[in-house]
C-alpha positions as CSV (number, residue, x, y, z in Angstrom):
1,X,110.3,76.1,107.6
2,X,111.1,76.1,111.1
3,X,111.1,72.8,113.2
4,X,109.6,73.3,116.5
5,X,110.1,70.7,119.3
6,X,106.8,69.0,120.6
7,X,107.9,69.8,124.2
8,X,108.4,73.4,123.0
9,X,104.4,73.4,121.8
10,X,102.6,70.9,124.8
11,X,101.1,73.7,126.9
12,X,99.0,74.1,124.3
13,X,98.3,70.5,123.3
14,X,95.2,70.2,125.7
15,X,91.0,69.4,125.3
16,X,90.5,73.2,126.3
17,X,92.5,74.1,123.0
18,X,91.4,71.7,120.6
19,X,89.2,73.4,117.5
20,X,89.1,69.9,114.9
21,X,89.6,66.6,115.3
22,X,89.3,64.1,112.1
23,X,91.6,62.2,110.4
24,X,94.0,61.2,112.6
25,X,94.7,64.6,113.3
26,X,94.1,67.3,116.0
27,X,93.8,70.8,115.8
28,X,94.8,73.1,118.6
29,X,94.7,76.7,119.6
30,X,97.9,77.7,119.5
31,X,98.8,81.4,118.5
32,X,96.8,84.2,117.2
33,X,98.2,83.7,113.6
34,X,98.9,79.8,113.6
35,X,97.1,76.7,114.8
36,X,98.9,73.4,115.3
37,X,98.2,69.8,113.9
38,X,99.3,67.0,115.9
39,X,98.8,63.3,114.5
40,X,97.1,60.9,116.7
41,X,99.6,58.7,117.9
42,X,98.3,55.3,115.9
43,X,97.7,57.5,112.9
44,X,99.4,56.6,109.3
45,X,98.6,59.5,107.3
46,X,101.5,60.9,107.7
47,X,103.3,63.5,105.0
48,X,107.1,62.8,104.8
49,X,109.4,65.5,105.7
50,X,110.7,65.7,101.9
51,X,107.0,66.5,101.3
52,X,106.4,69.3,104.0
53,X,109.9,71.0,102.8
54,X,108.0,70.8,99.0
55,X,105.3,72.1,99.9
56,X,106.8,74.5,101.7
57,X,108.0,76.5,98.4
58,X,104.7,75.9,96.5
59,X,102.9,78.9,95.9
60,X,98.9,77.8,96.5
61,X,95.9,79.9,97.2
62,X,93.1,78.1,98.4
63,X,94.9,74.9,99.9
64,X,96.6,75.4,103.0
65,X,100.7,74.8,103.6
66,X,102.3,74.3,106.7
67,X,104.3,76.8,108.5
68,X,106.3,75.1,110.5
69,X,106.8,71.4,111.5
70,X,106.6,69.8,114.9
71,X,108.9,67.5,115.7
72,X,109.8,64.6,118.8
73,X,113.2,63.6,118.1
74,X,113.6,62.8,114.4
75,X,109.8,61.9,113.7
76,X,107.7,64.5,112.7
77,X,104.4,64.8,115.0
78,X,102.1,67.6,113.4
79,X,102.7,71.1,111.8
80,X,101.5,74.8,112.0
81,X,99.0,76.3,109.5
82,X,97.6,79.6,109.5
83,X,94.9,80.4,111.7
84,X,91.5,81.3,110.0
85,X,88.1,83.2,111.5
86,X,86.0,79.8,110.8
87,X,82.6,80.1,111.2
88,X,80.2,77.1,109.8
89,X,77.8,79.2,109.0
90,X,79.9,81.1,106.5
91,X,78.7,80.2,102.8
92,X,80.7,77.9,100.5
93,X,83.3,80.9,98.5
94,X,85.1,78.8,96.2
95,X,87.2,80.3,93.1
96,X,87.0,77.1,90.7
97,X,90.0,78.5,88.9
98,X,92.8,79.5,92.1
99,X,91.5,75.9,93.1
100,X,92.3,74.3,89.6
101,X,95.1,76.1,89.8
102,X,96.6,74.8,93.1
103,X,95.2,71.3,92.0
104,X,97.3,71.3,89.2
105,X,100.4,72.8,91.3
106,X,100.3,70.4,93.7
107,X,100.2,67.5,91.0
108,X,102.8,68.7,88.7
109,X,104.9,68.9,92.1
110,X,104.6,65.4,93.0
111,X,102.0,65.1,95.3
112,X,98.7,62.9,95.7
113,X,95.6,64.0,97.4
114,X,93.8,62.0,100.2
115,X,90.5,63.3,99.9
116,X,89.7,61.3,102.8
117,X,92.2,63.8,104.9
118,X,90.5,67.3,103.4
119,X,88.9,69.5,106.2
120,X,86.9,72.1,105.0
121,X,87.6,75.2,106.1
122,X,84.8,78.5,105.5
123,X,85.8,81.8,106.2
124,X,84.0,85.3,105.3
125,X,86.0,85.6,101.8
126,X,87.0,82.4,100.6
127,X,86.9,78.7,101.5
128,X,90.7,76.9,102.2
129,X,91.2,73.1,102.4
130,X,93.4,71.6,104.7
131,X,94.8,68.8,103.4
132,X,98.4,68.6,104.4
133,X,98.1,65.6,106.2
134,X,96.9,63.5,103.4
135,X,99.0,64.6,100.7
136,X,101.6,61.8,99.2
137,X,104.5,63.1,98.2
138,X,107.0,61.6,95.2
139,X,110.0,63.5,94.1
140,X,110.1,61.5,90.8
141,X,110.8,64.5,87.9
142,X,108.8,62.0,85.4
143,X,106.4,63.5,83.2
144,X,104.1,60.9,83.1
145,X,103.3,60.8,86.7
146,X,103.3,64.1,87.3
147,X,100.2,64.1,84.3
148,X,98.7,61.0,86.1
149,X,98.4,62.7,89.4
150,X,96.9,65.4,87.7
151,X,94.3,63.3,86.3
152,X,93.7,61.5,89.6
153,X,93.5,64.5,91.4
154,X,91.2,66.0,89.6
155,X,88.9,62.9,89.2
156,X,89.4,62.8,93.1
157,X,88.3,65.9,94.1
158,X,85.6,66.1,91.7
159,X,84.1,62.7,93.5
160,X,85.0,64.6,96.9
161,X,83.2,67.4,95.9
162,X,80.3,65.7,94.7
163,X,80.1,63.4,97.6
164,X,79.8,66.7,99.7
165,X,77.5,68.7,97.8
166,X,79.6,71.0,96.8
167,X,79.4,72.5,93.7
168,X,82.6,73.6,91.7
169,X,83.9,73.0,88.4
170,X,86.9,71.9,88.4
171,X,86.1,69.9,85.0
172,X,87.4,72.7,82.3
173,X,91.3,72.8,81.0
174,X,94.3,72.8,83.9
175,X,95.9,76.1,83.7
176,X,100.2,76.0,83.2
177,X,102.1,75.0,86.4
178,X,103.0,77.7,89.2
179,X,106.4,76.3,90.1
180,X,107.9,72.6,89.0
């Protein structure tokens, strides 16, 4: 993962470029593969550096991982992600078992989803999530955690998803870990 300095990226940090802004979080224009996400100065949700590197060697499908991080000095200011054709009017694609799949990845890995930080993203194939700004990262290797934030992220994202109208099943067994 490549750090990029904030000054490096602020052409592009301006109201013309902006595509999303929730969260705490903007997202900008910013090249034709890549879009950057810059916190909001006040902004808490925050994931730790230790988190971005983790997640950088995660192999996910549907949930989105940073590409490189932005950085002022030593604090860390935003991220890339890949840039996706989004169109609102795309319908819902979701593949309940890649998304299992990466919700059970990103647990056994150490990391807690926000579902208060997810931003839906549609496409013409598939659905992503964005939710890189609202993960919580741990790098405890303890079993039991790693099976608790499974169950909390799945009980999570099932209330997320039903609070959105969204329907997926993501009730049925967790399938074995990508990478731990």
């Amino acid at each position: 993962m490549e750090r990029i300095k904030l000054t490096d990226v602020s052409d592009y940090i301006n109201s013309k470029n902006i595509i999303n802004e929730s969260n705490g979080i903007k997202t900008y224009i910013y090249q034709d593969n890549k879009v950057l996400k810059i916190y909001d100065e006040d902004s808490i949700t925050r994931i730790t550096s230790d988190g971005l590197l983790k997640l950088d060697t995660l192999s996910l499908e549907v949930f989105l991982k940073p590409i490189d991080m932005i950085v002022d000095g030593l604090k860390i200011v935003g991220y890339t992600e890949k840039s996706l054709d989004r169109k609102e009017n795309y319908p819902l694609l979701i593949d309940d078992d890649k998304l299992l799949a990466d919700i059970s990845t990103l647990s056994l890995n150490g990391f807690r989803i926000d579902t208060n930080s997810i931003e839906c993203i549609k496409t013409e194939n598939c659905t992503y999530f964005s939710a890189t700004s609202g993960l919580n990262y741990s790098n405890a290797d303890r079993t039991l955690l790693k099976l608790k934030l499974t169950r909390d992220n799945l009980t999570s994202m099932t209330k997320y998803f039903e609070d959105t109208g969204i329907t997926v099943d993501i009730n049925k067994e967790t399938p074995k870990e990508k990478t731990l």
